[in-house]
C-alpha positions as CSV (number, residue, x, y, z in Angstrom):
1,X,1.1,-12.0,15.9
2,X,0.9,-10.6,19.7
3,X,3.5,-7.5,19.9
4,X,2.5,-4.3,19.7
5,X,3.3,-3.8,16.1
6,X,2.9,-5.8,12.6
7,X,5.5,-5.7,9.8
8,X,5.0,-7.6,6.6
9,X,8.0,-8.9,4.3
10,X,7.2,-10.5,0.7
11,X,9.0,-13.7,0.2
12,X,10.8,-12.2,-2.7
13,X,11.7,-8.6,-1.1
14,X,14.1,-7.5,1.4
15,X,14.3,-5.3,5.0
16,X,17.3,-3.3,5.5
17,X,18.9,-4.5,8.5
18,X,18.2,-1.6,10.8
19,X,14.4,-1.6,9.7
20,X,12.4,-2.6,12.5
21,X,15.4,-0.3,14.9
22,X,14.1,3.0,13.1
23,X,10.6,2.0,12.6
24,X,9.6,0.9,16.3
25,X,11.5,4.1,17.5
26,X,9.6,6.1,15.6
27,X,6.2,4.8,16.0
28,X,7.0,5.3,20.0
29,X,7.4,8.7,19.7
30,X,4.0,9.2,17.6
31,X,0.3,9.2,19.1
32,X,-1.8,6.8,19.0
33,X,-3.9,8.2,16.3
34,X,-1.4,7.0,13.7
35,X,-1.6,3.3,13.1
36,X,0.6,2.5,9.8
37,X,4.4,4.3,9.5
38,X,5.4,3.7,6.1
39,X,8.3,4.2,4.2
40,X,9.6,4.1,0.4
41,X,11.4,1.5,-0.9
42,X,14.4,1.0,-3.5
43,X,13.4,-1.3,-6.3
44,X,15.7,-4.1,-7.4
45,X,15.4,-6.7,-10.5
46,X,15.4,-10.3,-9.7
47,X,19.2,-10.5,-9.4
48,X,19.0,-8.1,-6.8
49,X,20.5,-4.9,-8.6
50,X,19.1,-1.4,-7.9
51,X,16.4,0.0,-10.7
52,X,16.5,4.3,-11.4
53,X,13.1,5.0,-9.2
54,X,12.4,4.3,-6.1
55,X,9.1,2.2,-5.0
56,X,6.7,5.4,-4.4
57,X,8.1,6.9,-7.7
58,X,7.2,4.5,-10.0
59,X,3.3,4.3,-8.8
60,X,2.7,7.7,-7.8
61,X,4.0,11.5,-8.2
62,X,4.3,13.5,-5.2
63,X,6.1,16.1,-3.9
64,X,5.9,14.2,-0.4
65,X,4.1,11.4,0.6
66,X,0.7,11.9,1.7
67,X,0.2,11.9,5.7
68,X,-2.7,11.9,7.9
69,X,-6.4,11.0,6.5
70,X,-5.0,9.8,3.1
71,X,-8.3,7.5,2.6
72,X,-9.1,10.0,-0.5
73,X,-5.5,9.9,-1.7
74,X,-5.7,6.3,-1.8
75,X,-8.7,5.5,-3.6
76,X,-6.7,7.3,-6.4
77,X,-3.7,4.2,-6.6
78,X,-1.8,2.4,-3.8
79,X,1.7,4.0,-3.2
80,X,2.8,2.0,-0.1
81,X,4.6,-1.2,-0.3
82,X,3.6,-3.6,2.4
83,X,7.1,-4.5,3.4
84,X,7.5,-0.7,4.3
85,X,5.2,-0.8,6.5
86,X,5.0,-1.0,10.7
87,X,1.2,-1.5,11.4
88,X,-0.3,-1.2,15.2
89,X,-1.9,-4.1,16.2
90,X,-4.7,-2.5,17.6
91,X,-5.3,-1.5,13.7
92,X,-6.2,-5.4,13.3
93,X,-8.5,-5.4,16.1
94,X,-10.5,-2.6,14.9
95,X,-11.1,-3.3,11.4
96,X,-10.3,-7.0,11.3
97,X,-7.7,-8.8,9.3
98,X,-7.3,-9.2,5.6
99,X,-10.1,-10.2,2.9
100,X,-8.1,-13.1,1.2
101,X,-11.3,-13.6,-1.5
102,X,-9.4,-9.9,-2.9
103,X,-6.2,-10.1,-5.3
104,X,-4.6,-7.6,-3.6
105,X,-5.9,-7.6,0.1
106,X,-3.0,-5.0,1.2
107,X,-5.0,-2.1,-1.1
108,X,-8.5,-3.1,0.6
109,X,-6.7,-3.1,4.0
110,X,-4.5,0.1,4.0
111,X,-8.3,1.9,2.8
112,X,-9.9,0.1,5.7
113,X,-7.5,1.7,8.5
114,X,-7.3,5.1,7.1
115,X,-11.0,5.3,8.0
116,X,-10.0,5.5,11.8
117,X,-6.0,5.8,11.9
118,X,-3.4,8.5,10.7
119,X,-0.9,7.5,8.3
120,X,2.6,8.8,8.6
121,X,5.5,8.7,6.0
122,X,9.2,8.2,7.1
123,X,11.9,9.2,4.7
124,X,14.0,6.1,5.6
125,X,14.4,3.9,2.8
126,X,13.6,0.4,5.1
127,X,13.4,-2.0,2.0
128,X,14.2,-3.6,-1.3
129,X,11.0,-4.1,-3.3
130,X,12.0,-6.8,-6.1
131,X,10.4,-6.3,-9.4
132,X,9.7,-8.9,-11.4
133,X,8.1,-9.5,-15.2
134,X,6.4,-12.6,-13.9
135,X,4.7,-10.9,-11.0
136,X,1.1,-11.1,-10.4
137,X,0.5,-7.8,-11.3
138,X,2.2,-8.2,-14.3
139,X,0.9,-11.3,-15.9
140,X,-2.6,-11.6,-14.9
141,X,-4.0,-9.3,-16.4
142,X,-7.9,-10.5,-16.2
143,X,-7.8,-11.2,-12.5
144,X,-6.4,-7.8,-11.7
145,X,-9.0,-6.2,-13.8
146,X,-11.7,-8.3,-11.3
147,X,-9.7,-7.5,-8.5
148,X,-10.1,-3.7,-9.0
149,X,-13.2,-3.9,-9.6
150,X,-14.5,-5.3,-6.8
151,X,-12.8,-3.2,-4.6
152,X,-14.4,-0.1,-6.4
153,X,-17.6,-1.6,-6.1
154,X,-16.8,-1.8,-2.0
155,X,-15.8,1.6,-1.6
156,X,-18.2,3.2,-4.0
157,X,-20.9,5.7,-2.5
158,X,-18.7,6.5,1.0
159,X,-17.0,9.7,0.1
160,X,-17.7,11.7,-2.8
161,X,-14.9,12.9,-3.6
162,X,-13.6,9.7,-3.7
163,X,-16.4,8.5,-5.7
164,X,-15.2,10.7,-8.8
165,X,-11.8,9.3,-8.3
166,X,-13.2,6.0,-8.2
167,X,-15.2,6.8,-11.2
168,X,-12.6,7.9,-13.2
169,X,-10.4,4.8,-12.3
170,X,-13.0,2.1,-13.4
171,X,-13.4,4.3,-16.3
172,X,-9.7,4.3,-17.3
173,X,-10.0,0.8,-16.7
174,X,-13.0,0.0,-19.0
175,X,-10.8,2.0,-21.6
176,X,-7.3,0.0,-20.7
177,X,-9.4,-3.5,-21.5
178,X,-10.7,-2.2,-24.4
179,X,-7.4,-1.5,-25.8
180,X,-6.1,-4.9,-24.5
Protein backbone atom coordinates (compact mmCIF):
# COMPACT_ATOMS: atom_id res chain seq x y z
CA UNK A 1 0.00 0.00 0.00
CA UNK A 2 1.46 3.67 -0.96
CA UNK A 3 -1.60 6.27 -0.29
CA UNK A 4 -1.81 8.08 2.52
CA UNK A 5 -4.25 5.98 4.29
CA UNK A 6 -4.91 2.02 5.00
CA UNK A 7 -8.35 0.47 5.20
CA UNK A 8 -8.82 -3.23 5.84
CA UNK A 9 -11.95 -5.29 4.55
CA UNK A 10 -12.40 -9.13 5.77
CA UNK A 11 -13.24 -11.33 2.92
CA UNK A 12 -16.45 -12.21 4.55
CA UNK A 13 -17.59 -8.49 5.64
CA UNK A 14 -18.82 -5.58 3.83
CA UNK A 15 -18.04 -1.46 3.45
CA UNK A 16 -20.90 0.72 2.93
CA UNK A 17 -20.55 2.30 -0.32
CA UNK A 18 -19.82 5.76 0.87
CA UNK A 19 -17.10 4.39 3.43
CA UNK A 20 -13.89 5.57 2.31
CA UNK A 21 -16.03 9.24 1.08
CA UNK A 22 -16.76 9.91 4.91
CA UNK A 23 -13.68 8.40 6.26
CA UNK A 24 -10.87 10.19 4.19
CA UNK A 25 -12.85 13.51 4.74
CA UNK A 26 -12.68 13.14 8.06
CA UNK A 27 -9.35 12.10 8.76
CA UNK A 28 -8.35 15.45 6.62
CA UNK A 29 -9.81 17.55 8.82
CA UNK A 30 -8.05 15.85 12.04
CA UNK A 31 -4.27 16.38 13.16
CA UNK A 32 -1.80 14.40 12.66
CA UNK A 33 -1.67 13.04 16.08
CA UNK A 34 -4.56 10.78 15.37
CA UNK A 35 -3.56 7.77 13.28
CA UNK A 36 -6.64 5.18 13.32
CA UNK A 37 -10.48 6.75 12.66
CA UNK A 38 -12.72 4.02 13.50
CA UNK A 39 -16.16 3.45 13.34
CA UNK A 40 -19.01 0.80 14.61
CA UNK A 41 -20.26 -1.59 12.54
CA UNK A 42 -23.80 -3.40 12.04
CA UNK A 43 -23.52 -7.16 12.42
CA UNK A 44 -25.13 -9.48 9.89
CA UNK A 45 -25.51 -13.55 9.92
CA UNK A 46 -24.11 -15.32 7.07
CA UNK A 47 -27.07 -14.72 4.78
CA UNK A 48 -26.48 -11.28 5.15
CA UNK A 49 -29.42 -10.15 7.50
CA UNK A 50 -29.02 -7.55 10.30
CA UNK A 51 -28.43 -9.05 14.02
CA UNK A 52 -30.16 -6.64 17.30
CA UNK A 53 -26.49 -5.06 18.39
CA UNK A 54 -24.29 -3.43 16.63
CA UNK A 55 -20.39 -4.45 16.34
CA UNK A 56 -19.06 -2.27 19.46
CA UNK A 57 -22.18 -3.44 21.44
CA UNK A 58 -21.70 -6.87 21.46
CA UNK A 59 -17.83 -6.71 22.75
CA UNK A 60 -17.90 -3.78 24.85
CA UNK A 61 -20.35 -1.39 26.98
CA UNK A 62 -19.81 2.20 26.62
CA UNK A 63 -21.50 5.18 26.84
CA UNK A 64 -19.26 6.40 23.77
CA UNK A 65 -16.44 5.02 22.33
CA UNK A 66 -13.22 5.70 23.82
CA UNK A 67 -10.97 8.42 22.04
CA UNK A 68 -7.55 9.64 22.31
CA UNK A 69 -4.83 7.47 24.38
CA UNK A 70 -7.15 4.40 24.57
CA UNK A 71 -3.87 2.01 25.02
CA UNK A 72 -5.35 1.23 28.78
CA UNK A 73 -8.94 0.92 27.43
CA UNK A 74 -7.71 -1.57 25.17
CA UNK A 75 -5.78 -3.89 27.08
CA UNK A 76 -9.20 -4.47 28.73
CA UNK A 77 -10.88 -6.20 25.20
CA UNK A 78 -10.70 -5.10 21.56
CA UNK A 79 -13.88 -3.10 20.54
CA UNK A 80 -12.79 -2.00 17.00
CA UNK A 81 -13.45 -4.06 13.97
CA UNK A 82 -10.66 -3.81 11.39
CA UNK A 83 -12.95 -3.15 8.47
CA UNK A 84 -14.01 0.09 10.34
CA UNK A 85 -11.05 1.27 10.33
CA UNK A 86 -8.94 4.20 8.14
CA UNK A 87 -5.29 3.75 9.42
CA UNK A 88 -2.42 6.55 8.41
CA UNK A 89 0.22 5.05 6.79
CA UNK A 90 2.82 6.76 8.60
CA UNK A 91 1.21 4.46 11.56
CA UNK A 92 2.98 1.46 9.57
CA UNK A 93 6.19 3.12 9.31
CA UNK A 94 6.50 3.85 12.88
CA UNK A 95 5.67 0.72 14.59
CA UNK A 96 5.99 -1.72 11.65
CA UNK A 97 3.44 -3.94 10.13
CA UNK A 98 1.55 -6.92 11.58
CA UNK A 99 2.99 -9.91 13.80
CA UNK A 100 1.42 -12.82 11.63
CA UNK A 101 3.15 -15.57 14.37
CA UNK A 102 -0.27 -13.88 16.64
CA UNK A 103 -3.96 -15.26 16.10
CA UNK A 104 -5.29 -12.08 16.14
CA UNK A 105 -2.54 -9.59 14.80
CA UNK A 106 -5.24 -6.61 14.57
CA UNK A 107 -5.45 -6.62 18.69
CA UNK A 108 -1.45 -6.61 18.97
CA UNK A 109 -1.48 -3.86 16.26
CA UNK A 110 -4.26 -1.38 17.35
CA UNK A 111 -2.15 -1.59 21.06
CA UNK A 112 1.06 -0.89 19.23
CA UNK A 113 -0.19 2.50 17.57
CA UNK A 114 -1.97 3.80 20.53
CA UNK A 115 1.40 4.08 22.14
CA UNK A 116 2.26 7.11 19.75
CA UNK A 117 -1.16 8.02 17.87
CA UNK A 118 -4.70 9.27 18.93
CA UNK A 119 -7.58 7.21 18.27
CA UNK A 120 -10.77 8.84 17.19
CA UNK A 121 -14.37 7.33 16.96
CA UNK A 122 -16.81 8.32 14.11
CA UNK A 123 -20.51 7.68 14.65
CA UNK A 124 -20.92 6.58 10.98
CA UNK A 125 -21.84 3.14 10.76
CA UNK A 126 -19.11 2.35 7.58
CA UNK A 127 -19.61 -1.58 7.66
CA UNK A 128 -21.28 -4.95 7.89
CA UNK A 129 -19.38 -7.19 10.23
CA UNK A 130 -20.67 -10.87 9.36
CA UNK A 131 -20.93 -13.23 12.21
CA UNK A 132 -20.44 -16.43 11.83
CA UNK A 133 -20.66 -19.90 14.23
CA UNK A 134 -17.70 -21.28 12.36
CA UNK A 135 -15.38 -18.29 12.84
CA UNK A 136 -12.11 -18.53 14.30
CA UNK A 137 -12.97 -17.04 17.30
CA UNK A 138 -15.65 -19.21 17.67
CA UNK A 139 -14.36 -22.70 17.15
CA UNK A 140 -10.79 -22.67 18.16
CA UNK A 141 -11.00 -22.39 21.28
CA UNK A 142 -7.31 -23.64 22.38
CA UNK A 143 -5.54 -21.45 19.97
CA UNK A 144 -7.39 -18.36 21.09
CA UNK A 145 -6.57 -19.23 24.57
CA UNK A 146 -2.52 -19.18 23.34
CA UNK A 147 -3.17 -16.29 21.36
CA UNK A 148 -4.24 -14.20 24.41
CA UNK A 149 -1.88 -15.24 26.19
CA UNK A 150 0.96 -14.34 24.43
CA UNK A 151 -0.12 -11.07 23.85
CA UNK A 152 -0.56 -10.53 27.73
CA UNK A 153 2.77 -11.81 28.13
CA UNK A 154 4.00 -8.84 25.57
CA UNK A 155 2.32 -6.11 27.08
CA UNK A 156 2.78 -7.14 30.68
CA UNK A 157 4.93 -4.75 32.98
CA UNK A 158 4.47 -1.44 30.58
CA UNK A 159 1.67 0.35 32.37
CA UNK A 160 0.35 -0.53 35.62
CA UNK A 161 -2.74 0.10 35.33
CA UNK A 162 -2.93 -1.90 32.52
CA UNK A 163 -1.16 -4.56 34.25
CA UNK A 164 -4.17 -5.15 36.65
CA UNK A 165 -6.42 -5.25 33.77
CA UNK A 166 -4.18 -7.62 32.12
CA UNK A 167 -4.07 -9.56 35.32
CA UNK A 168 -7.46 -9.81 35.75
CA UNK A 169 -8.06 -10.92 32.03
CA UNK A 170 -5.52 -13.95 32.17
CA UNK A 171 -7.14 -14.64 35.37
CA UNK A 172 -10.68 -14.78 33.96
CA UNK A 173 -9.12 -16.79 31.34
CA UNK A 174 -7.42 -19.39 33.61
CA UNK A 175 -11.03 -19.67 35.21
CA UNK A 176 -12.93 -19.86 31.58
CA UNK A 177 -10.46 -23.04 30.69
CA UNK A 178 -11.09 -24.44 33.72
CA UNK A 179 -14.69 -24.53 33.17
CA UNK A 180 -14.23 -25.67 29.59
Amino acid sequence: ARGRYIAYLNHDDLWLPEKLVHQVAEMEHLPDTVGVLYSDAYTIDPEGKLLPQRFIESTRKFERPPEGDIFREMIKGCWISAQGTLIRRSCFDRVGWYDESLWAEDIDMWLRITKHYEFRYSPRVVSKYRVLPTSMSRSLHEKVLEHDIRLCRKYLGQDPEADRALKKYLLSLGERTYRA
